[in-house]
Backbone as CSV, one residue per row, in Angstrom:
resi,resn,N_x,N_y,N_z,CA_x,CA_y,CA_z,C_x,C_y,C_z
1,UNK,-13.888,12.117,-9.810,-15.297,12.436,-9.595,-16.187,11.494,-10.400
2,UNK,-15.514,11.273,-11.880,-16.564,10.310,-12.731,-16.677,8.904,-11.726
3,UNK,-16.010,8.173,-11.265,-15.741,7.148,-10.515,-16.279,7.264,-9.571
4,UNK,-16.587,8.242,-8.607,-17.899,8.163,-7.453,-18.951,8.397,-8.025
5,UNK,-19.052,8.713,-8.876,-20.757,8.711,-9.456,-21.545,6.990,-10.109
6,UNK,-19.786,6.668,-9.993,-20.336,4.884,-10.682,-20.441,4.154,-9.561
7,UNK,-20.258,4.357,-8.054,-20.824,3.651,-7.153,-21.956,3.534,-7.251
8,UNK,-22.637,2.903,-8.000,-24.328,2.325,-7.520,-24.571,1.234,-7.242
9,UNK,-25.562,0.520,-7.786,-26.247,-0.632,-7.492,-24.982,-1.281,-7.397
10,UNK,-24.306,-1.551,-9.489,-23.266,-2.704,-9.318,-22.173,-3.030,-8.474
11,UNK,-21.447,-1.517,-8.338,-21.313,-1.531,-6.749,-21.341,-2.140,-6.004
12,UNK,-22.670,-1.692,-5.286,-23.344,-3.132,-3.985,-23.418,-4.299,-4.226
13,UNK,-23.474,-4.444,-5.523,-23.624,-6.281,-5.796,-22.396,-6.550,-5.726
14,UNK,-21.034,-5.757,-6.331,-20.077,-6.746,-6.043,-19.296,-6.747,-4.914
15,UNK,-19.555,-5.546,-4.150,-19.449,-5.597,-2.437,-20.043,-7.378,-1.744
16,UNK,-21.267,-7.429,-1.978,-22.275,-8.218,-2.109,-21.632,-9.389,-1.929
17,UNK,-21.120,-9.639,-3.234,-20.830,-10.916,-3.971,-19.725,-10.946,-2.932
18,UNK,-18.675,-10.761,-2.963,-17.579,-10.765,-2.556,-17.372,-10.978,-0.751
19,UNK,-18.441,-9.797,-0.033,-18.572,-10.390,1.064,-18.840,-11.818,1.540
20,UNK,-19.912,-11.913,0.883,-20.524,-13.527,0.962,-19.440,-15.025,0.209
21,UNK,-18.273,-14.550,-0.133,-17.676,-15.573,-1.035,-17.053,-16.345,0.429
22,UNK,-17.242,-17.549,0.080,-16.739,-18.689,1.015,-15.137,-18.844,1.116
23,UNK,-14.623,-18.287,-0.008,-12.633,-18.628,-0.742,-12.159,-17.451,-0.367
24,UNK,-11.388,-16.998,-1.069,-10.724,-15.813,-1.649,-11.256,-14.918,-2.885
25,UNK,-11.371,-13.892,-2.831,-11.077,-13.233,-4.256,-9.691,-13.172,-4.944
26,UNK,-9.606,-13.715,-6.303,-8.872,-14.100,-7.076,-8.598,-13.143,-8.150
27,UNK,-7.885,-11.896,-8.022,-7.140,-10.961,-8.489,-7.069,-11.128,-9.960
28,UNK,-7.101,-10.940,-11.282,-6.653,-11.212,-12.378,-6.499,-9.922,-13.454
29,UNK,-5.500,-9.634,-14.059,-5.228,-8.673,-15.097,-4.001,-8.987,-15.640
30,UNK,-3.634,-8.420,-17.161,-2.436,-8.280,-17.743,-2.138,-6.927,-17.558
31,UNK,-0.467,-7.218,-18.321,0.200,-5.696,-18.441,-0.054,-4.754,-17.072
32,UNK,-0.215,-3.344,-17.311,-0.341,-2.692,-16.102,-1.649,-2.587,-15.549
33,UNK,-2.677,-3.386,-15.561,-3.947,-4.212,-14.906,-3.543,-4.826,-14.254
34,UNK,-2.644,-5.819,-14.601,-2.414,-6.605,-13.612,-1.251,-6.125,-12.750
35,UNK,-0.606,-4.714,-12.532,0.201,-4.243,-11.799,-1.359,-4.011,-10.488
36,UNK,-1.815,-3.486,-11.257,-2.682,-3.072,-10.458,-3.721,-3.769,-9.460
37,UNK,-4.253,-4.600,-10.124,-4.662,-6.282,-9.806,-3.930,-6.611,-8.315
38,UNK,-1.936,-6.317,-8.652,-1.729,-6.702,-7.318,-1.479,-6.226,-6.433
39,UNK,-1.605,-4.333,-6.636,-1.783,-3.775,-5.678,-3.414,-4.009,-4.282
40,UNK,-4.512,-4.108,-5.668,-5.542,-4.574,-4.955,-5.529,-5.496,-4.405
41,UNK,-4.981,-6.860,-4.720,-5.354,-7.826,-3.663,-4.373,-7.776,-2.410
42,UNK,-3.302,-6.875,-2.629,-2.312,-6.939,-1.249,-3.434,-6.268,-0.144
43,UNK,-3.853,-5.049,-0.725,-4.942,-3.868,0.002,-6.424,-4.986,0.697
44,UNK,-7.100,-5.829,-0.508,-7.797,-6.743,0.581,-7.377,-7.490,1.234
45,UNK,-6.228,-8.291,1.275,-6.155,-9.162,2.317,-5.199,-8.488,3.382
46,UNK,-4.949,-7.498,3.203,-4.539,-6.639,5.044,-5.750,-6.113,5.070
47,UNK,-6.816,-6.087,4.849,-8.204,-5.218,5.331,-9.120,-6.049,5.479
48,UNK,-9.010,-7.265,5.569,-9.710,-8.783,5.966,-10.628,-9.004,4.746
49,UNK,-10.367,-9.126,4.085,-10.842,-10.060,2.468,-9.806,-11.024,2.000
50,UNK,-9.997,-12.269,1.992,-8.365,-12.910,1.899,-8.340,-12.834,0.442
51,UNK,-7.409,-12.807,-0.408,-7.671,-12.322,-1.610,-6.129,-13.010,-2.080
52,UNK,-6.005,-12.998,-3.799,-4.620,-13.238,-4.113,-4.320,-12.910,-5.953
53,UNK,-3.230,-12.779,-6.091,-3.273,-12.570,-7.647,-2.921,-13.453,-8.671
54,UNK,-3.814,-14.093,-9.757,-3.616,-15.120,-10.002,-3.012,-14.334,-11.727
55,UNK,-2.222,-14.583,-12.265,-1.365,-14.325,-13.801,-2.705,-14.762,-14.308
56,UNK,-3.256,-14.410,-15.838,-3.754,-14.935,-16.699,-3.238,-15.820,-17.529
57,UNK,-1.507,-15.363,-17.822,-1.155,-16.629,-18.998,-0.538,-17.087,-18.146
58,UNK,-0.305,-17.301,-16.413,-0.313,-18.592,-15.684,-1.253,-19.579,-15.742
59,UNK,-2.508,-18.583,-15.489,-3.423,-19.819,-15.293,-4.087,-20.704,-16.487
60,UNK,-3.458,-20.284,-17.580,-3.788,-21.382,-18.779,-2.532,-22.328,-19.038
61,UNK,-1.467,-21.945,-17.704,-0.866,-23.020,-17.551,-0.765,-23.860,-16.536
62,UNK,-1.355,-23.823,-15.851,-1.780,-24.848,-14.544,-2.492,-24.143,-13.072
63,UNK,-1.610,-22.571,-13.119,-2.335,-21.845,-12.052,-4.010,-21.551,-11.844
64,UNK,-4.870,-22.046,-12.917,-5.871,-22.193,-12.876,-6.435,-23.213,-11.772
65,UNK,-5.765,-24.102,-11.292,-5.996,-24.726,-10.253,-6.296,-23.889,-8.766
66,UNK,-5.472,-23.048,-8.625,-5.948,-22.009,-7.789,-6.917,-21.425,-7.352
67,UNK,-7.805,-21.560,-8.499,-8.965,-21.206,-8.381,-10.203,-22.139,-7.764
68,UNK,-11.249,-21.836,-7.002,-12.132,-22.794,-6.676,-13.690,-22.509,-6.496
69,UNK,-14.183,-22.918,-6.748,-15.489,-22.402,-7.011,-15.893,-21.740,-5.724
70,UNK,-15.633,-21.990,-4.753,-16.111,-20.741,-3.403,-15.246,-20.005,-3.440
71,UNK,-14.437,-19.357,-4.768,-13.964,-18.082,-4.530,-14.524,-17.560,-5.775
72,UNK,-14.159,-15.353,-5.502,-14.961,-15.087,-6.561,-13.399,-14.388,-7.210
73,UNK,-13.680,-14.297,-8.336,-12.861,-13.556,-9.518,-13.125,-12.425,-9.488
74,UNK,-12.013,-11.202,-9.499,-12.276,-9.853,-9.629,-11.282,-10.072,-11.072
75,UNK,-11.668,-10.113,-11.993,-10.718,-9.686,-13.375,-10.720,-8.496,-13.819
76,UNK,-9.417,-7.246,-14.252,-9.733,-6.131,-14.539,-8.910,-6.258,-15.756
77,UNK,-9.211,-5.487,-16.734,-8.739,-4.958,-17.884,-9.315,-3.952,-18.800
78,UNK,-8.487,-3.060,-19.245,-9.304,-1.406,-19.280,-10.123,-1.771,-20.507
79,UNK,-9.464,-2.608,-21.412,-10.131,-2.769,-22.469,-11.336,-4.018,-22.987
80,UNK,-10.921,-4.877,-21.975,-11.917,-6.249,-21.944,-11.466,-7.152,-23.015
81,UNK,-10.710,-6.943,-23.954,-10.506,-8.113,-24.863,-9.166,-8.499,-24.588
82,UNK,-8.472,-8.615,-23.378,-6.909,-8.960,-23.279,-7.061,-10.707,-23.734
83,UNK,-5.889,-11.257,-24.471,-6.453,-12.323,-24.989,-5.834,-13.243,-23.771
84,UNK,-5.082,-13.129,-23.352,-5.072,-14.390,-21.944,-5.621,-14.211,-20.849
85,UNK,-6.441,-13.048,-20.741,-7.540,-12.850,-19.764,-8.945,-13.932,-20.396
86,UNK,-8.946,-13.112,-21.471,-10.539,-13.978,-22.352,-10.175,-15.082,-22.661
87,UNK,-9.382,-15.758,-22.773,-8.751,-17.291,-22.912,-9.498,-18.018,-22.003
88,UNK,-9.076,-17.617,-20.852,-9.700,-18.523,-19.570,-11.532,-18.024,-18.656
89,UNK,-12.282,-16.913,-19.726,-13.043,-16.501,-18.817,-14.212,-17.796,-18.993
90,UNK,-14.189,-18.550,-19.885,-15.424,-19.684,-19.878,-14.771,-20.913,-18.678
91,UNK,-13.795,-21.299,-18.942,-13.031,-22.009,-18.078,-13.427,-21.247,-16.218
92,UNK,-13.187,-19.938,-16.342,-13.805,-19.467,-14.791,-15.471,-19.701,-14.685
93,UNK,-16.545,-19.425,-15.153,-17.460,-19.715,-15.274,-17.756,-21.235,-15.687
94,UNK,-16.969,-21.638,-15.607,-17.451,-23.438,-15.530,-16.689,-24.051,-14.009
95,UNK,-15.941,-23.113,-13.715,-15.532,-23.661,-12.175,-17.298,-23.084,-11.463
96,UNK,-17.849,-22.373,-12.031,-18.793,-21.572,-11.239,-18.489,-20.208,-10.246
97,UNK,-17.340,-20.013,-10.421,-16.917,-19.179,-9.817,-17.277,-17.732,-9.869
98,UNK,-18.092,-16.999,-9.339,-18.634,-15.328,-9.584,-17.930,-14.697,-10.048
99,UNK,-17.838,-14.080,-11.348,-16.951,-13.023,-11.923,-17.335,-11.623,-11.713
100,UNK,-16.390,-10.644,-11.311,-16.891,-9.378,-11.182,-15.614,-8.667,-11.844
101,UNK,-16.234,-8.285,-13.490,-15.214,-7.048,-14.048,-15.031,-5.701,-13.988
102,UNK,-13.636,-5.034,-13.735,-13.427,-3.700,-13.813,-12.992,-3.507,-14.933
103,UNK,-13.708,-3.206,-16.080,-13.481,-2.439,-17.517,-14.008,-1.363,-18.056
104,UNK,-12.714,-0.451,-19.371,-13.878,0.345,-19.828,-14.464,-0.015,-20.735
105,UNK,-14.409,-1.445,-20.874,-15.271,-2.255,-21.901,-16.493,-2.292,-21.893
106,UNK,-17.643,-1.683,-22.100,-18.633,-2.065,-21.651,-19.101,-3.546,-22.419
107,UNK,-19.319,-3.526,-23.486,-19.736,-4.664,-24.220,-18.732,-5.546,-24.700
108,UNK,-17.689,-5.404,-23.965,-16.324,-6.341,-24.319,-16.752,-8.004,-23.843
109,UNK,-15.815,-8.436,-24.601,-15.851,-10.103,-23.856,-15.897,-10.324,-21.994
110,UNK,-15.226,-9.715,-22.144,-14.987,-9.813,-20.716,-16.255,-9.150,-19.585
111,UNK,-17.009,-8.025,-19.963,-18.395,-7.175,-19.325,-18.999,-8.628,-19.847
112,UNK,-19.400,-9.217,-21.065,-20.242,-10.409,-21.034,-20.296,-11.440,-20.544
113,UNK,-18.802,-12.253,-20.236,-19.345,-12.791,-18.693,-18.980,-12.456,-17.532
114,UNK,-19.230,-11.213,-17.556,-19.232,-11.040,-15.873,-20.808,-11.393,-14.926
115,UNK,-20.680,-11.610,-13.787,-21.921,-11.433,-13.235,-22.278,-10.028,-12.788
116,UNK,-21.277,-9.473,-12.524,-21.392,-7.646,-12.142,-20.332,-7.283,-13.017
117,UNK,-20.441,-5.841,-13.286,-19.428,-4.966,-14.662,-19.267,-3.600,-13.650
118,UNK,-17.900,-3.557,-13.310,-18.017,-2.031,-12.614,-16.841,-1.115,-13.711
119,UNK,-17.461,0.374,-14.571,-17.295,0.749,-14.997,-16.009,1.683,-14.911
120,UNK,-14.755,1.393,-15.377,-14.011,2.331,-15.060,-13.322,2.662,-16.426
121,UNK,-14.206,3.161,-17.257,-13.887,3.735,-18.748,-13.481,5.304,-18.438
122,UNK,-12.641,5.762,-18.964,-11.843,7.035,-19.414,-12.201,7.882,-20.316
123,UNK,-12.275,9.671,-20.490,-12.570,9.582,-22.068,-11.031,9.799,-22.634
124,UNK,-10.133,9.973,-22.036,-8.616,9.576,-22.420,-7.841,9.241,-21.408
125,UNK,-6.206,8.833,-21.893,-5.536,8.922,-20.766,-4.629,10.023,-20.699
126,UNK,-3.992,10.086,-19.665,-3.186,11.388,-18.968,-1.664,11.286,-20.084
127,UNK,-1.985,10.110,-20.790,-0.237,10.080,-21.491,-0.862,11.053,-22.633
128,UNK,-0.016,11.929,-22.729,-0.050,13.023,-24.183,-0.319,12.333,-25.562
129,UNK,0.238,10.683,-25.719,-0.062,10.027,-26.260,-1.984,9.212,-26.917
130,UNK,-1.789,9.368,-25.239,-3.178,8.931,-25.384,-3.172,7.425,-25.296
131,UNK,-1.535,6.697,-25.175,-1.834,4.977,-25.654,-1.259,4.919,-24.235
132,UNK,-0.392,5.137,-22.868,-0.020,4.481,-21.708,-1.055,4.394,-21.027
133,UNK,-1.606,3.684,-20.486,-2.623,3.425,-19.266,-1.903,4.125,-18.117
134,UNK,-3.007,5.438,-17.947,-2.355,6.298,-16.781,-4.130,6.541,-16.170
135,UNK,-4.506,7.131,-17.134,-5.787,7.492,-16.060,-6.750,6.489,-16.233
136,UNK,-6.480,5.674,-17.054,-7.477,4.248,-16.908,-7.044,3.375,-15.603
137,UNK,-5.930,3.307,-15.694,-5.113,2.499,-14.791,-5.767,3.345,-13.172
138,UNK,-5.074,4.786,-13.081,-6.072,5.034,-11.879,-7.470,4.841,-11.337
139,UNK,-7.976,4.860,-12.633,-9.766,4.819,-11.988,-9.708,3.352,-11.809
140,UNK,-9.283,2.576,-12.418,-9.317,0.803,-11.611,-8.597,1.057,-10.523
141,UNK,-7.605,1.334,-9.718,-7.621,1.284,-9.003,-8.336,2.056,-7.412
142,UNK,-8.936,2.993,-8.185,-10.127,4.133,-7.028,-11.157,2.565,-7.477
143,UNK,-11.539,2.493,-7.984,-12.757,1.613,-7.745,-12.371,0.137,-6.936
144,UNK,-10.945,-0.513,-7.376,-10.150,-1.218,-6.462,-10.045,-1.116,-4.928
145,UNK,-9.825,0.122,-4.682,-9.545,0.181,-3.487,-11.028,0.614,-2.474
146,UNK,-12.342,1.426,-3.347,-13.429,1.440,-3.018,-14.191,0.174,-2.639
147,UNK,-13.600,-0.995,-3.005,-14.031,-2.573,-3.110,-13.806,-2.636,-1.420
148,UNK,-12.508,-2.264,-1.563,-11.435,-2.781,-0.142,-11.858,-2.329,1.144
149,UNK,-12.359,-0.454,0.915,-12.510,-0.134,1.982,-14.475,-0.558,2.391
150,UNK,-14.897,-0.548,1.283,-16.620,-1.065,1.426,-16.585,-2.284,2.067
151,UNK,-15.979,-3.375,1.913,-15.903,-4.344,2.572,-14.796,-3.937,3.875
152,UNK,-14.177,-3.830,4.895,-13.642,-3.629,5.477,-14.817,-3.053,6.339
153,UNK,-15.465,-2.031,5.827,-16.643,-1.265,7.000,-17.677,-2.286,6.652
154,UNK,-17.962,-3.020,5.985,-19.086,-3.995,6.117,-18.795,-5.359,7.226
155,UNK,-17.090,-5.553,7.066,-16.768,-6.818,8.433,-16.714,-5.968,9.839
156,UNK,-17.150,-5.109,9.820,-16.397,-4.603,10.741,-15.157,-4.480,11.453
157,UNK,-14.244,-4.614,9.960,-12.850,-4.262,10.253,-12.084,-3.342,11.232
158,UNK,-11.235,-3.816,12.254,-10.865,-2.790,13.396,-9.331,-2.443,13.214
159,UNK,-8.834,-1.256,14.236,-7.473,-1.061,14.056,-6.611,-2.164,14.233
160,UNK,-7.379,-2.981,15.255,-6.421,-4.171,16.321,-6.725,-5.344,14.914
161,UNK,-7.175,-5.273,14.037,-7.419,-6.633,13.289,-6.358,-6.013,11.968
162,UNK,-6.307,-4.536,11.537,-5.500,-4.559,10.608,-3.993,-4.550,11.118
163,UNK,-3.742,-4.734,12.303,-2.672,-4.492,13.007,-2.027,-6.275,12.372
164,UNK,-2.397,-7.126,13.213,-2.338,-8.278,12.948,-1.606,-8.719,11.591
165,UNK,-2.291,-8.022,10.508,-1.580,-8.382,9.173,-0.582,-7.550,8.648
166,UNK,0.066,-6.371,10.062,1.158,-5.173,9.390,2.220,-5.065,10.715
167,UNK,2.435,-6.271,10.802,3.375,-6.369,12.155,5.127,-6.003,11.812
168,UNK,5.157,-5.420,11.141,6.059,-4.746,10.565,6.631,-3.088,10.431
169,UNK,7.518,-2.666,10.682,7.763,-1.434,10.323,7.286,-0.211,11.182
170,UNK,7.098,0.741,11.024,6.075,1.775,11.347,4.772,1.742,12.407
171,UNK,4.466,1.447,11.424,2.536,1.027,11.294,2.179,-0.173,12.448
172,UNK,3.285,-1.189,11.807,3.152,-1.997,12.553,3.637,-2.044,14.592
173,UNK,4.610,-0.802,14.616,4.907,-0.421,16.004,3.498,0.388,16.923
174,UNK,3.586,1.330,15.576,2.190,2.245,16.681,0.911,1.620,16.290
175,UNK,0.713,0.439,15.733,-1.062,-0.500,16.427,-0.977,-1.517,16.984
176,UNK,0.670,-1.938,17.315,0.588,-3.331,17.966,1.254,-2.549,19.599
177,UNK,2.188,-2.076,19.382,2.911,-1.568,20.832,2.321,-1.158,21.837
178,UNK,2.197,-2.075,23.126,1.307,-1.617,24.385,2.185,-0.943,25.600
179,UNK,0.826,0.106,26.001,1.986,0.906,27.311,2.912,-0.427,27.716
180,UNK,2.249,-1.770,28.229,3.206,-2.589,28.963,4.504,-2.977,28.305
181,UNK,4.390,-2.720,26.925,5.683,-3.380,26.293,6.937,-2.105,26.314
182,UNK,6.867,-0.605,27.168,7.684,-0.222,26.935,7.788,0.619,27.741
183,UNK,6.621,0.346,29.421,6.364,1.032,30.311,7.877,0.612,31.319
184,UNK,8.085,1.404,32.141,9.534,1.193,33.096,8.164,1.074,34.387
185,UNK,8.412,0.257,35.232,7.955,-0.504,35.950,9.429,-0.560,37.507
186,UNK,8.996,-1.305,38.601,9.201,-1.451,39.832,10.398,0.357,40.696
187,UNK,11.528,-0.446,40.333,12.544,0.538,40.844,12.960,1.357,40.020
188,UNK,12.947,0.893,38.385,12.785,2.152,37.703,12.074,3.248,37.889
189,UNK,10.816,3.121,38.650,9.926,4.375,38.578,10.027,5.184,39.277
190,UNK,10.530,6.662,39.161,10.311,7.271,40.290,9.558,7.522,41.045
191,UNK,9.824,7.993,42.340,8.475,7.986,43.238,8.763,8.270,44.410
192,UNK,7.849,9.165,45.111,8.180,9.619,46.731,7.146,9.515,47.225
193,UNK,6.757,9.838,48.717,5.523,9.383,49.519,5.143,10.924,49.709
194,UNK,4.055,11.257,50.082,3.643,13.284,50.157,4.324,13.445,50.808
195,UNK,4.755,13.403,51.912,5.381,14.144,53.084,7.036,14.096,52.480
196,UNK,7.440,13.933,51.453,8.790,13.790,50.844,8.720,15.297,50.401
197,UNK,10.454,15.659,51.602,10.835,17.112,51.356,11.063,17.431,49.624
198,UNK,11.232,18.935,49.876,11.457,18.953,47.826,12.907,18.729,47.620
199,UNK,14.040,18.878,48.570,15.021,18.679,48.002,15.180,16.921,47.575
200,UNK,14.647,16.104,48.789,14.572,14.520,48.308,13.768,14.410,46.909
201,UNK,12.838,15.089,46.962,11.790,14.567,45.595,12.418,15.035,44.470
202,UNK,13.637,15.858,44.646,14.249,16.360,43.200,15.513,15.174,42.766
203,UNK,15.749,14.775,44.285,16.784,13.481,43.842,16.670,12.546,43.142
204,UNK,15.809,12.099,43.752,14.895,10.970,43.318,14.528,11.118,41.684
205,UNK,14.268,12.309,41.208,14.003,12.317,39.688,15.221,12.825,38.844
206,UNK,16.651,13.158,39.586,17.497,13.322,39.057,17.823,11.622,39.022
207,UNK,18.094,10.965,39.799,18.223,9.447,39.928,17.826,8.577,38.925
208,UNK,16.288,8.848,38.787,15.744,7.670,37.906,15.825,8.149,36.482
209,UNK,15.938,10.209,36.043,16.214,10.322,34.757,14.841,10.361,33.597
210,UNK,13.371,10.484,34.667,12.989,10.144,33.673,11.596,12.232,33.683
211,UNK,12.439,12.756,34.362,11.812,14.430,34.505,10.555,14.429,35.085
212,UNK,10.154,13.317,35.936,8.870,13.120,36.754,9.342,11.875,37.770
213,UNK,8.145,12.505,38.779,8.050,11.527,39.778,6.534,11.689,40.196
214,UNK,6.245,10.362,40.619,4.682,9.898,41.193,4.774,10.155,43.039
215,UNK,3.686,11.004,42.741,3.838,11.009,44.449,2.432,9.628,44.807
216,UNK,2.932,8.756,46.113,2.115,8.202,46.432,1.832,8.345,47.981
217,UNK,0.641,7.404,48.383,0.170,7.660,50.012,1.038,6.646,50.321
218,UNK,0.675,6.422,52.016,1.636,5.689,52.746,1.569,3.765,52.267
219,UNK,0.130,3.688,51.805,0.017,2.913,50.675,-0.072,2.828,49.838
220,UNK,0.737,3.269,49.258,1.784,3.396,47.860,0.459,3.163,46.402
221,UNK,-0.355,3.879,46.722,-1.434,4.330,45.855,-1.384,5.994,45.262
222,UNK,-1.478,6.004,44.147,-1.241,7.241,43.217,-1.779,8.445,43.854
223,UNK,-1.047,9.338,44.284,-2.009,10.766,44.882,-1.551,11.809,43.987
224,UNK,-0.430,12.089,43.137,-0.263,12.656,41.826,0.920,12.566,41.188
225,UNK,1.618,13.646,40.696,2.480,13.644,40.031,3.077,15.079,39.932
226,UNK,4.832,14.890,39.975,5.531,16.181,39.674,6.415,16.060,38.560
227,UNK,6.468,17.320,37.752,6.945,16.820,36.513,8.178,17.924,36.203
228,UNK,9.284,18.246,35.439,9.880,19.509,34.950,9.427,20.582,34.437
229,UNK,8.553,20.859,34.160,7.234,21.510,33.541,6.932,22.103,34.993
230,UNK,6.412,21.577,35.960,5.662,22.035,37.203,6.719,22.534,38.207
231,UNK,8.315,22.196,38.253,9.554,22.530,38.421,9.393,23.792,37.830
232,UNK,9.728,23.982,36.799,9.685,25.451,36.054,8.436,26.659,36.526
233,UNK,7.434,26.260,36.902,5.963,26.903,37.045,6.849,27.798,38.749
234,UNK,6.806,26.388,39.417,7.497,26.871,40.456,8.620,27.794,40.675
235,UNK,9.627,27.758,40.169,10.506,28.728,40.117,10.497,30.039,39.507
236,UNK,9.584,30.040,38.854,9.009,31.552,38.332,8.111,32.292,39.761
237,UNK,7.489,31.603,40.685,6.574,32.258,41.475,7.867,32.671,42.415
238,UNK,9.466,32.622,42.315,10.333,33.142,43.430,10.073,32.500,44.502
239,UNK,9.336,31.899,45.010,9.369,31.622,46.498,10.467,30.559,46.804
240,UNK,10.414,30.499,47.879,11.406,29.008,48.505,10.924,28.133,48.345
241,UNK,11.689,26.667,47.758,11.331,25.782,47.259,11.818,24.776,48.407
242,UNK,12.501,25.359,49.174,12.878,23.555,50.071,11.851,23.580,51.500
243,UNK,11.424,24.291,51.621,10.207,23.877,52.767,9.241,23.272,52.295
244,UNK,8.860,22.940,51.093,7.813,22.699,50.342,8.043,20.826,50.084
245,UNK,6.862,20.296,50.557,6.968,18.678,50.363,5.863,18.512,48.734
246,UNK,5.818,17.169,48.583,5.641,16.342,47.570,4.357,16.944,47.264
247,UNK,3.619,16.676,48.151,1.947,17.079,48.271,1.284,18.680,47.893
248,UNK,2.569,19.126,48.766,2.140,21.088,48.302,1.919,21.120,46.654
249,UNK,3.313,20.528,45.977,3.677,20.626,44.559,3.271,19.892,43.728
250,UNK,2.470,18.849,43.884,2.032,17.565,43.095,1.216,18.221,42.520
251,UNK,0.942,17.495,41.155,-0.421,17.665,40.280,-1.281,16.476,40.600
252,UNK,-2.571,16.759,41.494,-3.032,15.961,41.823,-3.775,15.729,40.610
253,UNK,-4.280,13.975,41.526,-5.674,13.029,39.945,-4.936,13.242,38.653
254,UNK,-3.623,12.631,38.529,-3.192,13.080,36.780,-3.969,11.695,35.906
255,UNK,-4.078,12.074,34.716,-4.463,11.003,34.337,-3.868,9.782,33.853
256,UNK,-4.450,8.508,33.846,-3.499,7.470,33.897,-4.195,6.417,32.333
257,UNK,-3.913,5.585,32.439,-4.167,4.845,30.891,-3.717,3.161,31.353
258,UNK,-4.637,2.409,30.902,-4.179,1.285,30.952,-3.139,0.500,30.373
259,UNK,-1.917,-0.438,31.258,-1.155,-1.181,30.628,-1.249,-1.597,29.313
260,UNK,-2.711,-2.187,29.338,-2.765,-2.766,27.785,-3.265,-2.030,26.722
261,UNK,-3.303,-0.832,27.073,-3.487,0.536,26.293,-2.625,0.307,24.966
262,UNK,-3.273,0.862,23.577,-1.938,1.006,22.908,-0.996,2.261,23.303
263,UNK,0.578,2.443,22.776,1.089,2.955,23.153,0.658,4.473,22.706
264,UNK,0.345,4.206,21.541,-0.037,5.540,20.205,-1.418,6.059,21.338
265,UNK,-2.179,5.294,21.620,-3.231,6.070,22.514,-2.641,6.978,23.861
266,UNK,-1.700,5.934,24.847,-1.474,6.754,25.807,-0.600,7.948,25.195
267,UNK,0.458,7.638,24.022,0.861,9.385,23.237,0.159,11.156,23.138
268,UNK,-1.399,10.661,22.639,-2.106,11.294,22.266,-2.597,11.850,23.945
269,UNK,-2.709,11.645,24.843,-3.418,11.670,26.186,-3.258,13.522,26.356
């Protein structure tokens, strides 16, 4: 709760800043900051911020090259005086590069050169101790990931664009997978014409295996559909089922979904 109340102005500025950066945002923290550091930049650059995590006592060994003045610096550290963070923060400000810190430093080295300071001070942490970074460590990352999703609704980030960068796994099946990539198509499909008796129209879906068949007209245009479900409806009303053609029993106008539909959409139908 303390952490949504610190969305304000600085906030917007480093939404701001960050939208408008020409590069990347350039990730930076030690210890478990910088665990965190790289959870955030994985989170912007699948949510279209290209982003990356640069080590601090890398970059006072050459990874400072990485850096370029059309990108901006997000540096976090709970306390602001990490010394291979503050090592290199004049060195970032002489690339010109926009700094935006997450500390509970307020007047630390690090809040002084920032161009924006977003506050994620604690009045303890969750370790009984009081010394593991547990609830400091969380509120950088709620304000981390508040970065991610503010920008994301500011590009107008879409399902089909975070799809792109999660073509993998899960996630990556139900936003990329289209009806066409897994629709059964020509002679696979079952299908009878209306005037198809019920004992043929039951063959036909014992045949193809798939507990439906499409009834179509004599030009083989959609007039509905019979399903196992509508099989069952039927046999509860007792009557005789083999005088009965395609058309009596069809569910007419069913609804249909486009090929290039995702698959997860036509699911939900």
């Amino acid at each position: 709760a303390r952490v949504r109340q610190r969305l304000g102005e600085p906030f917007g500025r480093a939404v701001a800043l960050m939208l408008d950066v020409q590069g990347r945002v350039v990730v930076m923290g030690m210890g478990k900051s910088g665990h965190i550091g790289r959870k955030i930049a994985a989170t912007l650059a699948s949510t279209g911020t290209p982003a990356m995590f640069v080590h601090p006592a890398e970059a006072s060994h050459g990874d400072l090259g990485m850096i370029k003045p059309v990108d901006a610096v997000l540096a976090i550290s709970n306390s602001g005086e990490s010394d291979e963070l503050t090592a290199i923060l004049p060195l970032v400000k002489r690339l010109g590069a926009p700094l935006v810190a997450i500390t509970g430093g307020a007047g630390s080295t690090l809040a002084r050169h920032a161009d924006v300071v977003l506050d994620s001070s604690v009045e303890k942490e969750a370790c009984p101790l009081n010394l593991a970074p547990t609830a400091s460590t969380t509120a950088q990352l709620a304000l981390g990931d508040a970065l991610a999703v503010a920008l994301l609704d500011a590009r107008g980030f879409k399902a089909e664009d975070f799809a792109r960068s999660h073509p993998g796994g899960a996630l990556g099946r139900r936003l990329l997978t289209r009806v066409a990539d897994i629709m059964r198509t020509g002679d696979q499909v079952p299908r009878v014409t209306a005037g198809t008796g019920f004992s043929a129209l039951m063959q036909e879906m014992t045949r193809k295996g798939l507990g439906a068949t499409a009834v179509l007209d004599e030009g083989g245009a959609l007039l509905g559909i019979f399903t196992d479900g509508d099989l069952r409806r039927l046999v509860e009303t007792g009557g005789d089922l083999r005088a009965l053609t395609a058309r009596e029993v069809m569910h007419a106008s069913p609804r249909t979904v486009d090929e290039q539909a995702l698959a997860a959409e036509a699911a939900d139908l």
